[in-house]
N, C-alpha and C positions, 0 to 999 in steps of 0.2 A: 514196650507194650504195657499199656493201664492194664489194672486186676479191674472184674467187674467194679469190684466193692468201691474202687475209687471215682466211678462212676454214678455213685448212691449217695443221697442226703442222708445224714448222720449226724445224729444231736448228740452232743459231749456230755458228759455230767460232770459239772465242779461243784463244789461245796464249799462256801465260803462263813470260816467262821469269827465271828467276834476277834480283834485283835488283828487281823488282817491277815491269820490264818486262811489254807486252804486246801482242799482235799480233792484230788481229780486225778485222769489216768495214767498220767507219766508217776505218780508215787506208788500206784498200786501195780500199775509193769513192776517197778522197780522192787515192790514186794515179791512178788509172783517171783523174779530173775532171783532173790535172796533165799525164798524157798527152794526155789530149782539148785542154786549153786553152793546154796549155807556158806555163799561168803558175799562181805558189803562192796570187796574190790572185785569180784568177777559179777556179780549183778550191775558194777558200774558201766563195765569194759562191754559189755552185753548190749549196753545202752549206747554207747561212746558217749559215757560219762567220768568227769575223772574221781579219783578214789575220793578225794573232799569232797566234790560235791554229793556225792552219793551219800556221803555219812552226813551232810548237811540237810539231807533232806530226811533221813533217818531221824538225828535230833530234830527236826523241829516235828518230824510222827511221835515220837516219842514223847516229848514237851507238848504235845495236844489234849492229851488224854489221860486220865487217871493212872492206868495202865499202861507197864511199857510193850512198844509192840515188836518191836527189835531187840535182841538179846545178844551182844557178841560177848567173844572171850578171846582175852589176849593170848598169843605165843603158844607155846610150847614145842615139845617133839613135830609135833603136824602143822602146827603155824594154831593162827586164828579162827576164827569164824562166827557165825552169825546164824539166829534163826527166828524165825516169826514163835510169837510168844501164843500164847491158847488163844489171845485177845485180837491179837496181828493177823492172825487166820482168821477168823470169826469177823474182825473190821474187815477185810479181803471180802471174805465172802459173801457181807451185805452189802459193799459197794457193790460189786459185780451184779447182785440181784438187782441193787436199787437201776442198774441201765440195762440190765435186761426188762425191765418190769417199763423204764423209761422207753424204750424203744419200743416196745409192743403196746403202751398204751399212745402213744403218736402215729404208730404207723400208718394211719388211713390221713391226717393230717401231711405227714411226711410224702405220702404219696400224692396226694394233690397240690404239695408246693413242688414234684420234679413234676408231675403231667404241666404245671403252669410255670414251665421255667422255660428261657429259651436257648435251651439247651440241642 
């Protein structure tokens, strides 16, 4: 059975920057899943991603930005882990605005391309 939601037009937000960098929502899930689990290999597993690419896409958030926005720590007694930096939160949190603010300023648009879809 479809969710409604899969039944709704939905604009993505990417961010493409210089260098062929890019910023959209499979990186900031993966933020969200790093906060939730404070670790880079269970924010992977979360996604069915494996532990490389998850830190690959870590480093290249990392490597974006002035600021790091990942923070891990190796080993010890309790093993590793990981956590969004003051920056990492703060970048989180204006993406999510920036497609909340995306979706709400399209909506009346968005809704007259599903009334004219032939759906």
């Amino acid at each position: 059975m479809k969710s409604p939601a899969a039944d709704t037009l939905t604009p993505i937000l990417r961010i493409s920057f210089p260098h062929q960098d890019r910023l959209g929502r499979g990186k900031m899930e993966l933020l969200e899943h790093i906060r939730d689990t404070g670790s880079i290999s269970a924010a992977g597993r979360a996604m069915d991603m494996s532990y490389r690419r998850a830190w690959l896409l870590v480093s290249d958030m990392n490597r974006m930005f002035r600021d790091p926005v990942v923070e891990s720590q190796r080993g010890g007694q309790k093993g590793g882990g990981a956590a969004l930096t003051p920056f990492g939160d703060e970048l989180l949190a204006r993406f999510r605005k920036m497609e909340r603010m995306m979706k709400s300023t399209l909506a009346k648009d968005l809704a007259w391309l599903e009334a004219n879809s032939r759906r």
